[in-house]
C-alpha positions in Angstrom: 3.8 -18.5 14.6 7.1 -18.8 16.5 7.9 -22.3 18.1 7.3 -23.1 21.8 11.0 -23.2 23.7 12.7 -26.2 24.6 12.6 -27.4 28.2 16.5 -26.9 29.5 16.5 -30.8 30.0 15.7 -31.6 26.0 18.3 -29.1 25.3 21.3 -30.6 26.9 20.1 -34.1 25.6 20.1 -33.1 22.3 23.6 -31.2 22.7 22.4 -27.7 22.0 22.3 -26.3 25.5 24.4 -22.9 25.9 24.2 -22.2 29.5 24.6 -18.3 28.5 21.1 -18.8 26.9 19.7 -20.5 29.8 16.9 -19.5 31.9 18.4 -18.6 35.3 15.3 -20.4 37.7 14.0 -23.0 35.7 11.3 -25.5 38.1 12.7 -29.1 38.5 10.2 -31.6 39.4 11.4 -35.0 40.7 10.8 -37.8 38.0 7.6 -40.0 38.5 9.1 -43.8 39.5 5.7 -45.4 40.7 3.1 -44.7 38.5 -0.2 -44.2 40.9 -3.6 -45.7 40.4 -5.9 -43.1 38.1 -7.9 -40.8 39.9 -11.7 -41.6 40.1 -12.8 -39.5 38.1 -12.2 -41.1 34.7 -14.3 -43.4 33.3 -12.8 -46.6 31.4 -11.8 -44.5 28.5 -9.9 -42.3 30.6 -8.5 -45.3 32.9 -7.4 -47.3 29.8 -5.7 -44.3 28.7 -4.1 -43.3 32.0 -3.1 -46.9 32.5 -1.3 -47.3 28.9 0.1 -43.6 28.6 1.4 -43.3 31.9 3.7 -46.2 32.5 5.2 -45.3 29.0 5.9 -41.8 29.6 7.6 -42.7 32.4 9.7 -45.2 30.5 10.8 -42.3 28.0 11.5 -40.3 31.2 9.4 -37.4 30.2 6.8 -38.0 33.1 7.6 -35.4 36.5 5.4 -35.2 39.5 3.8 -32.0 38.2 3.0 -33.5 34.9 0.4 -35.7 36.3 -2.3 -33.1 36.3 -1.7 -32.4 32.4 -2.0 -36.3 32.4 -5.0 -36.8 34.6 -6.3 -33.6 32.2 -5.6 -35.6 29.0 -7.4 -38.5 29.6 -10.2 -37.1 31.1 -10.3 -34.9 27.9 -10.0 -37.8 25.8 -12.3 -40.1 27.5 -14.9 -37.0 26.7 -13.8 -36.7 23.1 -14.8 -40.9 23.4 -18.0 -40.6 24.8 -19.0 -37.6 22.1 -18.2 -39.9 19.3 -20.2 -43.0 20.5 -23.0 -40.6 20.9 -22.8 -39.8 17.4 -22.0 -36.0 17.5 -19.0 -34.0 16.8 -16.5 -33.1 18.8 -15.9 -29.0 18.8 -12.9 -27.2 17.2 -12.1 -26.1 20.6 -12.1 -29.3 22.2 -10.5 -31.2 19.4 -6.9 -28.6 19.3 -6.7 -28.3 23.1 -6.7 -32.4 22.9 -4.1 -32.2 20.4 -2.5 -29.8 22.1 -2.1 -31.7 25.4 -1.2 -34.8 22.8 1.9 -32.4 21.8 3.3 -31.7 25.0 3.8 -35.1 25.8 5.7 -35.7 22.7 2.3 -38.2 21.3 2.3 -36.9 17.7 4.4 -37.8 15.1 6.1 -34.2 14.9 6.2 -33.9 18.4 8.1 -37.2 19.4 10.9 -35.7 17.1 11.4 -33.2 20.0 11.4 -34.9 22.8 14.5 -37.6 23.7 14.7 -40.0 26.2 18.1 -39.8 26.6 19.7 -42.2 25.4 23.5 -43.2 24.7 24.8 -41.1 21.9 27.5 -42.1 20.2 31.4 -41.0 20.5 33.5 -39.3 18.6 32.9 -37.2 16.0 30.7 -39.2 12.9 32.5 -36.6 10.6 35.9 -36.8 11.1 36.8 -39.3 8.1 34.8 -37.0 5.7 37.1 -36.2 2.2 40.0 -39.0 4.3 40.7 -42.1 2.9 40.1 -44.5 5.6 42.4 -47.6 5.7 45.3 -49.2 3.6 44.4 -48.3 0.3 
């Protein structure tokens, strides 16, 4: 199976953005700054969720406007995958990979969060250029 793309925005983070290999009308979104209330319906499974994903999403600046459907999808999909197993019954194969799928996008699994930066400071200059150089008075 061939892996998803990269959003343009996690490309030029990273540093591997070539703008001849760039989609020509990729959607911007503005950012999310204030984080609303959840919507009502979620139960408390779904507004604990919202309450402690949301804000850090936003922190990691991977959280735009549009996103908050996916979001308010998640936790409502997670607060059924809650009630299901306090009822004592399995949750469906269906139900269980579109979780972990919406898990993915947001950069929540441990495989995923390797993909997605919050753009941070890298550092300068290049961390090879002493390689095979002796460095110093020696």
């Amino acid at each position: 199976m061939a892996r998803k793309p990269l959003p343009t925005g996690n490309k030029v983070i990273k540093g591997t953005f070539q703008n001849c290999r760039a989609p020509a009308d990729v959607p911007e979104f503005e950012p999310v700054d204030v984080f609303p209330d959840p919507p009502i319906i979620l139960n408390p499974d779904g507004i604990d969720m919202w309450n402690k994903v949301g804000p850090q999403l936003i922190a990691a600046k991977v959280l735009q406007t549009a996103d908050l459907y996916m979001l308010e999808q998640m936790c409502y999909s997670w607060q059924r995958f809650r009630q299901t197993a306090r009822a004592g019954s399995d949750i469906t194969a269906a139900e269980n990979n579109a979780l972990r799928g919406m898990f993915a996008e947001f950069g929540m699994t441990p495989a995923s969060r390797t993909k997605v930066s919050t753009g941070g400071e890298k550092p300068a200059g290049n961390k090879f250029a002493s390689n095979g150089k002796r460095v110093g008075n020696q």
